[in-house]
C-alpha positions as CSV (number, residue, x, y, z in Angstrom):
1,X,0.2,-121.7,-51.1
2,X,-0.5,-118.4,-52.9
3,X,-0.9,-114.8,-50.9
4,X,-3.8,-112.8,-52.1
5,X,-3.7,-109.1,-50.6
6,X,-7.5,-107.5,-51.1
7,X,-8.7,-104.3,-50.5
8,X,-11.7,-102.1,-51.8
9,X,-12.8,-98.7,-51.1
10,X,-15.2,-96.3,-52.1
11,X,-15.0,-92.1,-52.3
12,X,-18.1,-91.0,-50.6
13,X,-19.4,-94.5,-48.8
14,X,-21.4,-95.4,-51.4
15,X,-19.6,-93.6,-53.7
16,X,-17.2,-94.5,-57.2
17,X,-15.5,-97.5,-55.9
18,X,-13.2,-100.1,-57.1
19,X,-11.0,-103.1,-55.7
20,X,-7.1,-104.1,-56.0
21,X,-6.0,-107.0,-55.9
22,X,-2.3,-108.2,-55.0
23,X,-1.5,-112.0,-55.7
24,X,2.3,-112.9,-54.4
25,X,3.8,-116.3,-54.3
26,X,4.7,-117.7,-50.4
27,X,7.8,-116.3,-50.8
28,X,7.1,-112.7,-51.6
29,X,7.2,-112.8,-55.1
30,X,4.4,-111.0,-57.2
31,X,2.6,-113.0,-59.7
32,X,-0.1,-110.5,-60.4
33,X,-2.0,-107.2,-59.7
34,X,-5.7,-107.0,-60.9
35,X,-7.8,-103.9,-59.7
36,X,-12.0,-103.2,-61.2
37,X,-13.9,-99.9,-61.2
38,X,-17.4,-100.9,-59.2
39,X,-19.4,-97.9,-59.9
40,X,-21.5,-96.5,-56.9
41,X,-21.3,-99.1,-54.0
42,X,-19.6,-99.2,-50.6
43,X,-16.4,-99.8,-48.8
44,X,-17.8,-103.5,-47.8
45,X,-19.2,-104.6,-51.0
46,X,-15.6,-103.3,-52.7
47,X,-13.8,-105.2,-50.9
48,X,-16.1,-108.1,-51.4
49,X,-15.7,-107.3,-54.7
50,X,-11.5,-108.1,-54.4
51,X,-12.1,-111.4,-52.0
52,X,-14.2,-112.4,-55.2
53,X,-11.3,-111.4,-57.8
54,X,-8.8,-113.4,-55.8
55,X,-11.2,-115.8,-55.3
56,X,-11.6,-116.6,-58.9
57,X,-8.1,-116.0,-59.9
58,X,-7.2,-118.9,-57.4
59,X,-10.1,-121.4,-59.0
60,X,-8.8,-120.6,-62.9
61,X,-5.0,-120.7,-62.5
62,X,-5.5,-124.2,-60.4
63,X,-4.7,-122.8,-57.2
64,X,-6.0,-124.7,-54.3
65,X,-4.1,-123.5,-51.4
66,X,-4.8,-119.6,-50.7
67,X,-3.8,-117.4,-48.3
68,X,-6.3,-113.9,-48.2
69,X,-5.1,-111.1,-46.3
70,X,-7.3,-108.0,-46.0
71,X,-7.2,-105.0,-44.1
72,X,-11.0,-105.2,-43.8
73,X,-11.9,-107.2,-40.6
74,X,-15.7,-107.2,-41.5
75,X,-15.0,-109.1,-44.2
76,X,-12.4,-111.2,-42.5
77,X,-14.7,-112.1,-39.7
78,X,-17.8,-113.1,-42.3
79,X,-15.7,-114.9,-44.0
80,X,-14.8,-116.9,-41.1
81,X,-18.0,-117.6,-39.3
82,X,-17.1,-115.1,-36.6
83,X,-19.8,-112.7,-37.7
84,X,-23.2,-113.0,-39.1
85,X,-23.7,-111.3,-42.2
86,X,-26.9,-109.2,-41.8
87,X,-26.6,-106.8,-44.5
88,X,-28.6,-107.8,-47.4
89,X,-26.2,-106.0,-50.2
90,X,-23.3,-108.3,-49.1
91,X,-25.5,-111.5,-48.5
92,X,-25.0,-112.5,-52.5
93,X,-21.4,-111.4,-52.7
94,X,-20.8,-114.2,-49.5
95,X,-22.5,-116.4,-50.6
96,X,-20.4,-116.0,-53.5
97,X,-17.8,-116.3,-52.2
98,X,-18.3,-119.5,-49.9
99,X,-19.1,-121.4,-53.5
100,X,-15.6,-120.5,-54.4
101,X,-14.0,-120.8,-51.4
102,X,-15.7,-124.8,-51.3
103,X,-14.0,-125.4,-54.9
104,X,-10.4,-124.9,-53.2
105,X,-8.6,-127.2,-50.7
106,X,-7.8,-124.4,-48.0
107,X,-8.4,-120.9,-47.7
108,X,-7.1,-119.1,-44.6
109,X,-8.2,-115.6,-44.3
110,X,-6.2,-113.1,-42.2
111,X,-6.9,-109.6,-40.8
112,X,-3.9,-107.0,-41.9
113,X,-3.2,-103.6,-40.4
114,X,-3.9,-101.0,-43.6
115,X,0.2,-100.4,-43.3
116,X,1.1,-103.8,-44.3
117,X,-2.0,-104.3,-47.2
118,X,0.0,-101.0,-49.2
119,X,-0.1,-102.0,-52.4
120,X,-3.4,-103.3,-52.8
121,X,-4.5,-100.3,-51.2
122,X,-2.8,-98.7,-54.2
123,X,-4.7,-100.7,-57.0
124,X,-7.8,-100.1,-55.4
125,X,-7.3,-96.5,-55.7
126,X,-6.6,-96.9,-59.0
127,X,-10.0,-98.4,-59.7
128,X,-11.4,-96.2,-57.9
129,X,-10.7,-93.3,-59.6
130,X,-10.9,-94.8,-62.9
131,X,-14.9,-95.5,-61.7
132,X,-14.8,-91.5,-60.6
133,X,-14.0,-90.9,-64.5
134,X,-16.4,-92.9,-65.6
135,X,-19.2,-91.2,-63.3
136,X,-18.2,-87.3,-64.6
137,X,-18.7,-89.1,-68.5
């Protein structure tokens, strides 16, 4: 089993936002770091934005066994049928998401305090202000 750390933020809520994505093996050991610049959009649909990243990462490098942790427990409880999802700007990205999600053997998501979800906070932030230079020109 793989560890996939998500997060996504945006300055302003909507505002220039991006995701980070940390994927570690069981053991702790990183095996990659991807991070996007969104554009205007919101926290929730950033961090959408990372569950989908991980997501596909898992599907094209033949990983069927992927752990998801994510400081965002919103997404966490969507993804796990404890919440509806009402809003219509996240309805595509979820249902997104379950398509991928059904082309894996087990997905386990996991709510994280922000302390231990650091360092995809960190890429996040990254992409986040690389979509803040790309919305001065």
């Amino acid at each position: 089993m793989i560890v996939a750390y998500i997060d996504g933020g945006a300055r302003g809520n909507p505002g220039p936002a991006g995701y980070g994505v940390r994927i570690e093996s069981a053991d702790g050991v990183l095996i990659d770091e991807l991070h996007g610049a969104l554009g205007i959009a919101t926290n929730n649909v950033a961090e959408y934005n990372g569950l989908l990243t991980a997501l596909q990462w898992a599907v094209d490098h033949g990983h069927v066994d992927l752990h998801i942790r994510s400081d965002s427990e919103l997404l966490v409880k969507q993804m796990r049928g404890e919440y509806k999802v009402k809003h219509p700007g996240l309805k595509p990205l979820y249902v997104r998401a379950r398509l991928l999600v059904m082309q894996l053997d087990r997905v386990v998501f996991e709510h994280v305090r922000r302390e231990h979800n650091t360092e995809a906070d960190r890429l996040s932030n990254i992409a986040m202000d690389e979509a803040q230079e790309r919305e001065k020109g």
